[in-house]
C-alpha positions as CSV (number, residue, x, y, z in Angstrom):
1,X,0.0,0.0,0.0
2,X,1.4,3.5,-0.8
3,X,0.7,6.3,2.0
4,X,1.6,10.1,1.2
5,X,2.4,12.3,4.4
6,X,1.0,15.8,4.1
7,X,2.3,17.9,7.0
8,X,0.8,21.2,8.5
9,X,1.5,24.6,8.3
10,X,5.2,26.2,8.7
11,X,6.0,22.1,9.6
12,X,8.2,19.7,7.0
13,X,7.8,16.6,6.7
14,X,10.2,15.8,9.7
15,X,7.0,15.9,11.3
16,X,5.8,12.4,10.9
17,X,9.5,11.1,11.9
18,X,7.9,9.1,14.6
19,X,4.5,7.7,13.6
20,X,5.6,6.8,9.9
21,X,9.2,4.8,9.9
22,X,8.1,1.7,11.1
23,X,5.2,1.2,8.8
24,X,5.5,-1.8,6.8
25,X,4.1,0.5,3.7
26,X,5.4,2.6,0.6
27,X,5.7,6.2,2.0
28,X,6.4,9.4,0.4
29,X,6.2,12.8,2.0
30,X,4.8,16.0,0.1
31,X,6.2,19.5,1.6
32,X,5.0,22.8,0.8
33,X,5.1,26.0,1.4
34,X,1.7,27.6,2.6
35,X,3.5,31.4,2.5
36,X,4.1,31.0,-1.2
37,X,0.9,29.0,-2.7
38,X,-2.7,29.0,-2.2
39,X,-5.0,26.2,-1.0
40,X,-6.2,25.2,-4.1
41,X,-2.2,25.7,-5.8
42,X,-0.9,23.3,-2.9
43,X,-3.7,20.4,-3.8
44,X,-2.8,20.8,-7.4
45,X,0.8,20.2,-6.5
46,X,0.0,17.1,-4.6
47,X,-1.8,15.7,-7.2
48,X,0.9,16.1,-9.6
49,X,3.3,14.9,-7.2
50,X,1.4,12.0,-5.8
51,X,1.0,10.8,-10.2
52,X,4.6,10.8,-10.4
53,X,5.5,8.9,-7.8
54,X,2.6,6.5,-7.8
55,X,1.3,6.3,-11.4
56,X,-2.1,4.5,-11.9
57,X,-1.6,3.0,-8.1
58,X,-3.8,3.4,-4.9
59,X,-3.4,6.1,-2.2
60,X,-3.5,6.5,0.7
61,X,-3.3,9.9,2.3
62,X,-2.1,11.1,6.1
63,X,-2.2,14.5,7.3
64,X,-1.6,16.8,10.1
65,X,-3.4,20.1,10.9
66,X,-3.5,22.3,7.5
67,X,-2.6,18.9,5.9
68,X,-5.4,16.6,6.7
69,X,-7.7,19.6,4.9
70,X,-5.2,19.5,1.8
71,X,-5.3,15.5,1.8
72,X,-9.5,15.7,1.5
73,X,-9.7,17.6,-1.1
74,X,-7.0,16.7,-2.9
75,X,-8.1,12.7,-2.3
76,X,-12.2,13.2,-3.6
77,X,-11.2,15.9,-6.0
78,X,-8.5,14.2,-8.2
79,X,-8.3,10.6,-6.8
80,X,-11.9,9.6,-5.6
81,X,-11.6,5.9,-6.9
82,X,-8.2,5.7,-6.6
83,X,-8.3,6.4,-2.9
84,X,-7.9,3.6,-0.6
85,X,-8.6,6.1,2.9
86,X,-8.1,9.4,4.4
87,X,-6.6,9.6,8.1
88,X,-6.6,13.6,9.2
89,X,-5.0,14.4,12.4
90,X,-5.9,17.7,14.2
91,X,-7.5,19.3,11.2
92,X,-9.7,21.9,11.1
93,X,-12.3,20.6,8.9
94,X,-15.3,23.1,10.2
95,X,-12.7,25.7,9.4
96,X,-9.9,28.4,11.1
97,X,-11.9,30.9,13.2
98,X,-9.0,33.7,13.6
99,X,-9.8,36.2,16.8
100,X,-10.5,39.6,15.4
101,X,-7.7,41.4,17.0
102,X,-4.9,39.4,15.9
103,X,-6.4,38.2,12.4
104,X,-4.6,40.9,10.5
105,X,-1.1,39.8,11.7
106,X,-2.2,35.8,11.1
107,X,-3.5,36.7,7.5
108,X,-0.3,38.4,7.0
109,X,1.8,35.9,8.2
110,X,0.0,33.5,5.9
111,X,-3.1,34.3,3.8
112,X,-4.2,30.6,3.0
113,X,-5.5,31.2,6.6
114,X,-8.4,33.2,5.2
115,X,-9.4,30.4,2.2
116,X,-10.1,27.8,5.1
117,X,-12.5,30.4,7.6
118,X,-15.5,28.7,8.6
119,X,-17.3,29.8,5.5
120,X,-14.9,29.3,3.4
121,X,-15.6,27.8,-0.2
122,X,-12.9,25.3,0.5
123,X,-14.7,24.2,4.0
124,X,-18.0,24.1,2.4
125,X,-16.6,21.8,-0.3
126,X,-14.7,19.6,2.2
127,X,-18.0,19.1,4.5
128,X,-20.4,18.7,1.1
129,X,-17.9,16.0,-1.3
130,X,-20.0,12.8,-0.8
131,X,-16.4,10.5,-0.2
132,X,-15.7,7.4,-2.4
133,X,-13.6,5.9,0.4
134,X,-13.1,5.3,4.4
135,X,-12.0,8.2,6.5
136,X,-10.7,8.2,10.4
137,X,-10.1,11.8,11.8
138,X,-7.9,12.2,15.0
139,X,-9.0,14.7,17.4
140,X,-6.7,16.7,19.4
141,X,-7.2,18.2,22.6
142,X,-5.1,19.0,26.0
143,X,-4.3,22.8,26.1
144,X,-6.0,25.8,27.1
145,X,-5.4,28.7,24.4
146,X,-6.7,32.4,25.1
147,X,-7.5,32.6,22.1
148,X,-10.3,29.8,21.7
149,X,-13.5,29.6,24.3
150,X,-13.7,25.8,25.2
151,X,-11.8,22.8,24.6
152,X,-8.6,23.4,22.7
153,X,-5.8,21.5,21.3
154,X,-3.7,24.8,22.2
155,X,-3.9,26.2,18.1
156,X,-7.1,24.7,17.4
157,X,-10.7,24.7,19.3
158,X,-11.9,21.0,19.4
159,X,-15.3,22.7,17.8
160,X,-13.4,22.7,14.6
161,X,-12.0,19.5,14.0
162,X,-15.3,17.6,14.8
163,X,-17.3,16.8,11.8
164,X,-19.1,13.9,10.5
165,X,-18.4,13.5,6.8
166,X,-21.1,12.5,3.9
167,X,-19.3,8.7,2.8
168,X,-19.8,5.5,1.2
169,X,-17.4,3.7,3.5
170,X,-16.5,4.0,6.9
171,X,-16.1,6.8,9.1
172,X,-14.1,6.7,12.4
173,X,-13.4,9.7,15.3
174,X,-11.2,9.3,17.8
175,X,-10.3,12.2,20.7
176,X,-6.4,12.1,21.6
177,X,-5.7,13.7,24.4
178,X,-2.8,15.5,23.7
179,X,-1.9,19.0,22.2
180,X,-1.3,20.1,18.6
181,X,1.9,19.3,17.6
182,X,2.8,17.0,20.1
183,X,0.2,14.3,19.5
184,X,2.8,13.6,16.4
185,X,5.1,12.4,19.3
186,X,2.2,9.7,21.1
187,X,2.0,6.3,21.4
188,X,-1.6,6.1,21.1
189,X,-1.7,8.2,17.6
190,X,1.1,5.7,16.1
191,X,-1.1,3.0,17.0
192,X,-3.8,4.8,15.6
193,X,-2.0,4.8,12.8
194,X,-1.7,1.6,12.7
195,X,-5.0,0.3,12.8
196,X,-6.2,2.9,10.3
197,X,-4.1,1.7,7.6
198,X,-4.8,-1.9,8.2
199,X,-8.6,-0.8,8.0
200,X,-7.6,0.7,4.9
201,X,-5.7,-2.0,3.5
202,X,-8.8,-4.1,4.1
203,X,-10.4,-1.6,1.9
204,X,-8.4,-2.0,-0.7
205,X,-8.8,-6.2,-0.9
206,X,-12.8,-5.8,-0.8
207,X,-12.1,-3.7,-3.8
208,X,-10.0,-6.0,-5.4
209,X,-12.1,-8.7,-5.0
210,X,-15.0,-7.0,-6.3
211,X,-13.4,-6.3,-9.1
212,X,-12.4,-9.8,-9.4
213,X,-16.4,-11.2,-9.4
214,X,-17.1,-8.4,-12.4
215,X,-15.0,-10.1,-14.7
């Protein structure tokens, strides 16, 4: 099975340095640069990259934060039967809500921030796509942030990574507690890891032998 790694914002891929060595899986890890590209310029970019190295073969995509938002649209947009899973860990998929009084600095910093607000074309697309394949999204929270009212993650409210997806397959949410970055670090999210790819895996054989009867 081949995974592709899609880190987060201002990360590289260094970031999956612990969850992704051991798996027994072709990996490959897309970087990009979120200061220089838009949303839409990034997805188009992992599609071209995830052609080259894979050909015609199946995908399976993993991503943190910013990434896990890239690796859903890019996955239903470009590759929906070609996808054997999603896994998105401490994504925003309801959206960034940036407070008012430091949103100028934070669009500054990085305007992609602004094409994935809560009502966002981009987050209405994600929450509409009707997906072609499983998903399991990893929930992060631990810290408290003055900047979010409620649960947090320490960057992101818990509000805006829950969701519940429109799929033909299988959807899984699991809560990790544990804060933004370092969930990357956890023993439970690389066993998470695990069992998400072997569901995916699993996946991919009931497709095969489907495809196997229609002949």
């Amino acid at each position: 099975m081949n995974i592709v790694f899609v880190h987060g914002a201002w990360a590289t891929k260094e970031s999956f340095n612990y969850i992704a060595p051991d798996l027994k899986h072709n990996k490959y890890f897309f970087e990009y640069d979120c200061q220089k590209n838009n949303f839409l310029q990034i997805c188009e970019k992992l599609k071209d990259f995830t052609k080259y190295m894979l050909d015609d073969e199946r995908v399976v995509f993993v991503g943190h934060s910013l990434g896990g938002l890239i690796s859903l649209y890019t996955a239903q947009t470009y590759f929906p039967d070609a996808c054997n899973g999603v896994m998105t860990i401490s994504s925003p998929v309801k959206g960034i809500y940036i407070n008012p009084l430091i949103r100028p600095f934070m669009y500054l910093r990085s305007p992609i921030l602004n094409e994935v607000s809560p009502d966002s074309n981009i987050i209405r697309s994600i929450n509409k796509f009707e997906y072609e394949f499983p998903i399991v999204s990893v929930v992060s929270v631990s810290s408290f942030s003055p900047a979010h009212i409620g649960e947090s993650d320490g960057v992101l409210p818990v509000t805006a990574q829950m969701w519940k997806p429109k799929t033909k397959e299988t959807f899984e949410i699991t809560k990790i507690n544990n804060s933004h970055n370092e969930i990357l670090l956890t023993k439970s999210l690389y066993d998470k890891v695990w069992d998400a790819t072997r569901n995916f895996n699993t996946f991919e054989k009931k497709l095969e032998m489907l495809r196997k009867r229609n002949v």
